[in-house]
VMD Tcl script that draws the C-alpha trace (Angstrom):
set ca {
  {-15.37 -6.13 1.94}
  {-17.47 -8.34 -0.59}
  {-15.92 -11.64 0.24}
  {-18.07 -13.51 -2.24}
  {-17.76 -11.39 -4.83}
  {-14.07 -11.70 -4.97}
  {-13.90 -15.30 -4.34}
  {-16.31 -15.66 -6.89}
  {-14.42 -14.24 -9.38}
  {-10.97 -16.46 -8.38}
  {-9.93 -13.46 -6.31}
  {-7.65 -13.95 -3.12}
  {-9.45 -12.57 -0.02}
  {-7.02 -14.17 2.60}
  {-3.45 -12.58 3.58}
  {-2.15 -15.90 2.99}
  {0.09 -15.16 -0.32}
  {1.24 -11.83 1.01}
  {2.73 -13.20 4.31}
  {4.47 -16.20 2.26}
  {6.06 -13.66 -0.07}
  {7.15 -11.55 3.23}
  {8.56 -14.90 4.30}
  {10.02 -15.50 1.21}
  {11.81 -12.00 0.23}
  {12.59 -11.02 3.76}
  {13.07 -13.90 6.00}
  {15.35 -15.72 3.59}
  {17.97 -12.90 3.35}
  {17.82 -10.61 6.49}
  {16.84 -13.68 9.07}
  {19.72 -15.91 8.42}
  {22.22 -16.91 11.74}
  {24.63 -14.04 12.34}
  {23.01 -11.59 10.10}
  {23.10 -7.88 11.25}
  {21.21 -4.93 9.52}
  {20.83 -1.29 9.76}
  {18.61 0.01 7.74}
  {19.80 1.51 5.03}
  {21.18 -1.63 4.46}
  {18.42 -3.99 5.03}
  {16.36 -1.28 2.95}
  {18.74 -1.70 -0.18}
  {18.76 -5.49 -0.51}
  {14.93 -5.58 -0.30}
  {14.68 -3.37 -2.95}
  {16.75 -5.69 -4.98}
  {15.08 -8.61 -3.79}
  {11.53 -7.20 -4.56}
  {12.75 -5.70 -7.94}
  {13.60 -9.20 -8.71}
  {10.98 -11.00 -7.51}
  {8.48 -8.85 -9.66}
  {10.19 -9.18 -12.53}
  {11.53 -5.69 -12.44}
  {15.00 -5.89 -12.41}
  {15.99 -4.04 -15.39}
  {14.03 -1.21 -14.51}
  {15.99 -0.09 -11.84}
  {18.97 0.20 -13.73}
  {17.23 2.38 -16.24}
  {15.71 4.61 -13.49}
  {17.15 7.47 -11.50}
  {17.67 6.56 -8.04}
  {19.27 7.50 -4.44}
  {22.48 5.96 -3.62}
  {23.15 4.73 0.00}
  {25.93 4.11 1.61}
  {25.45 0.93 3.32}
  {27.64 -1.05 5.79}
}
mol new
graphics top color blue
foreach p $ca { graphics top sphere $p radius 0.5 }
foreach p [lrange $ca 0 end-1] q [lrange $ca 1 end] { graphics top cylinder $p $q radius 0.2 }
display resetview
């Protein structure tokens, strides 16, 4: 991987931001005390979370999609 290249031109090169937004979408809502998750469910709410997050929300409700069942 060029490092300096992409630093150079104000690229990230570090996994820094990725893990932070992991932190952020998933440890925040599945992580909390007393939380349980199979994964349909746990696959759902991300989804919703990330949709959000990216500024995406509208799309999904414009989009065909699976339905789960989740408990």
């Amino acid at each position: 991987m060029r490092y300096a290249y992409f630093r150079d031109h104000g690229m990230f090169v570090g996994s820094g931001t990725v893990e932070a937004g992991c932190k952020a979408i998933v440890g925040q809502r599945l992580k909390l005390s007393g939380m349980r998750w199979n994964i349909p469910g746990a696959t759902g709410i991300l989804t919703l979370r990330c949709q959000h997050a990216s500024g995406r929300w509208e799309q999904i409700w414009t989009q065909p999609h699976n339905q789960t069942t989740t408990a």
